[in-house]
N, C-alpha and C positions, 0 to 999 in steps of 0.2 A: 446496496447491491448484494444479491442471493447470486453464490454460485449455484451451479445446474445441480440439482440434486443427482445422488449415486446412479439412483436407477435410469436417470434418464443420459442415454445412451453421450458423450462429448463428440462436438465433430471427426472425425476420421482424418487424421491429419497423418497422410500415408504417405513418404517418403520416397521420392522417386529412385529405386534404387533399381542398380541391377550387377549386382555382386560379379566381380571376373572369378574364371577360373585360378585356382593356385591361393596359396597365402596369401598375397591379399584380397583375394573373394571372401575370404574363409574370415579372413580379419575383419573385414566389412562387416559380414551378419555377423558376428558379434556385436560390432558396436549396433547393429539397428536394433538387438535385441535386447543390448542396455537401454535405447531412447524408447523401447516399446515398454519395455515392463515398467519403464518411469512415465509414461506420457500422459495416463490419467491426471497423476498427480502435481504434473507440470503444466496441464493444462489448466487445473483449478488455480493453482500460483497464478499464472498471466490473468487468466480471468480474473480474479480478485485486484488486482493493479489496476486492467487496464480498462477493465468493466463492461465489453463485447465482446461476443463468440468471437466475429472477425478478426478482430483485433489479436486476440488468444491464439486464434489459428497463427494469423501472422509470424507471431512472435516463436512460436511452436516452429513453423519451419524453417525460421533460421536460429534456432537454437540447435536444429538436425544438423546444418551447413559446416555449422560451428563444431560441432560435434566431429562429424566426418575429416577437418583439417584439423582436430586436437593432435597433437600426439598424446594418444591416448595408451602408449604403453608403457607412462611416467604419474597416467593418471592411477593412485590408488581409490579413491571414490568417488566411480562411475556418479552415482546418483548423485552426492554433494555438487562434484563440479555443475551438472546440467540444473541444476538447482539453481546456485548463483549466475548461472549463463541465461537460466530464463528469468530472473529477480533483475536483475541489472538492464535485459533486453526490454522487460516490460515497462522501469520507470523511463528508460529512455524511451519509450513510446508515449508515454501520458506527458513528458518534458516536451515533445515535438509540438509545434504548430499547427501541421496537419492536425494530430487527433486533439487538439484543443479546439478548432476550428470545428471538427464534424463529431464529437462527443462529449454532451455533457455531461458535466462531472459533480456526482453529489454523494461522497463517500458515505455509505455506509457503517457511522465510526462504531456503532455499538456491535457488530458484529465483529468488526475486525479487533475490538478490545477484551474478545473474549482468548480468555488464555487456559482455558482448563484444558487443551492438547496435551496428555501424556508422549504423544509421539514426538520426537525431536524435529523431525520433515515438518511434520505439520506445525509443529512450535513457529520453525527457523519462518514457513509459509507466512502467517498470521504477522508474525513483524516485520516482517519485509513489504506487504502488504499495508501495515496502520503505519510504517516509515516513511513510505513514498506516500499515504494520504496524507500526514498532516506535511509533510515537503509543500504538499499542491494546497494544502488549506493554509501556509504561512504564507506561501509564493504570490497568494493572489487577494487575501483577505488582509483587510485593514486591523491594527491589533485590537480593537473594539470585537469588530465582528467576527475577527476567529473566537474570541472567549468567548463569546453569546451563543456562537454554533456549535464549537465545542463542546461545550457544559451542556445547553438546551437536545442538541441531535446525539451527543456520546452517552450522555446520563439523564436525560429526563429531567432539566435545571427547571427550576417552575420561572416565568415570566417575572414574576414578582421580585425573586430571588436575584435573579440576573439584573432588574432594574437595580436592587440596591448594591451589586455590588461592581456596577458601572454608574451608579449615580444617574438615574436617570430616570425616567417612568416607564410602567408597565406595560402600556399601549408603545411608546417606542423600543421596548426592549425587543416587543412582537416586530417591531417594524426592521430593526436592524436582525435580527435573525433571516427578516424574509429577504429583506438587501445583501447579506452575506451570499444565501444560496444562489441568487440569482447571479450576482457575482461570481460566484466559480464557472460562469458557463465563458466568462471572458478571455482573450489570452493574454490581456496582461499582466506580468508579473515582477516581483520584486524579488531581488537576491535572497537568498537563505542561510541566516548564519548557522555555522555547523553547530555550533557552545548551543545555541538557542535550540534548534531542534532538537539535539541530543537530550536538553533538560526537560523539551515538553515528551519527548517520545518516553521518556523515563517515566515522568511524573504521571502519563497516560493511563501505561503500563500498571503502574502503582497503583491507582485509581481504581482501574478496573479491576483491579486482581486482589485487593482489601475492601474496596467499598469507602476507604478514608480520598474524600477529595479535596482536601487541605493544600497537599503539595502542588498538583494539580491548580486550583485556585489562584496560590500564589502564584505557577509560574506565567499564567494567564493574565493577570493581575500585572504583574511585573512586565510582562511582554508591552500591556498595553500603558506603561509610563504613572501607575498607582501607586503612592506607597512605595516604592520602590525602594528597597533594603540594601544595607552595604554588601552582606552576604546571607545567602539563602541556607538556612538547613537542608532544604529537601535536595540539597547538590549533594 
């Protein structure tokens, strides 16, 4: 999933407002003019989650709603709080039914594991993002097929590779990669331990941001019932 690149213009997602006279007119356009100077970059957050314009829009105007009934003269940063208001609105839109039912979902993970963001927004943006995809890639993938998908679609695993290190053959290593993806288009899903995601969002993290996919491996590995060690270093 590509977000919309800069130059092309994000939907207009304009705020039905209409400021009253007095202090609180006055107080109103302030806040629509924190959610405007934030809204490019609040719109690529939703987008990156929920991986439609619509969707983005969505979540975009009720992140305004929310905005408007903050008490927002407690809030010291504007932009952070609308940050986590649009991060948290969006995974619960990909968690919904509905948008499991009418959007399929096939994260992007080498994109979102890229971490060379000097900016902190955009840092905070990128994990919040590969946090809610592998949520939806543990929630609905069998431990087999998240580590096939993972390693094959995050890093370019060769087929070969991933058969030996799920014991199995080449031609079915190909097969369960393509049974994962097609699976994520389903809505069923299974609990998500917090311990367990934490360690793969880490080990991701890791992964992607050294080039060492060892920790990763293992936590893969150990997800899906291999080897399994009393305790893990990469914790």
């Amino acid at each position: 999933m590509h977000a919309p690149s800069p130059d092309m213009k994000s939907p207009a997602v304009l705020p039905d407002v209409r400021p009253a006279d007095g202090p609180a007119g006055a107080d109103l356009d302030i806040a629509l003019d924190h959610f405007l100077a934030h809204r490019t970059r609040l719109f690529r957050i939703a987008y990156r989650i929920v991986g439609d314009v619509s969707g983005a829009e969505d979540v975009l105007q009720e992140v305004w709603l929310r905005w408007q009934l903050a008490h927002r003269a407690e809030i010291k940063k504007p932009g952070a709080f609308l940050t986590t208001a649009t991060t948290r609105l969006a995974i619960n839109v990909i968690q919904s039914g509905r948008h499991r039912h009418e959007t399929p979902a096939d994260p992007q993970l080498a994109e979102l594991g890229d971490d060379s963001a000097h900016d902190p927004l955009l840092h905070a943006e990128r994990t919040a993002a590969l946090e809610a995809a592998l949520a939806l890639l543990m929630a609905r993938l069998t431990p087999d097929r998240l580590a096939a998908y993972v390693l094959r679609k995050g890093f370019g695993y060769a087929y070969s590779d991933l058969a030996k290190l799920l014991r199995i053959s080449a031609p079915h290593a190909r097969v369960v990669v393509h049974r994962a993806k097609a699976r994520l288009d389903s809505d069923r899903e299974r609990p998500v331990p917090v311990e367990s995601h934490r360690r793969l969002v880490t080990a991701f993290r890791t992964a992607a941001g050294t080039g060492d996919l060892d920790c990763l491996v293992r936590a893969l590995v150990e997800e899906n019932g291999v080897h399994r060690s009393a305790r893990s270093t990469c914790d």
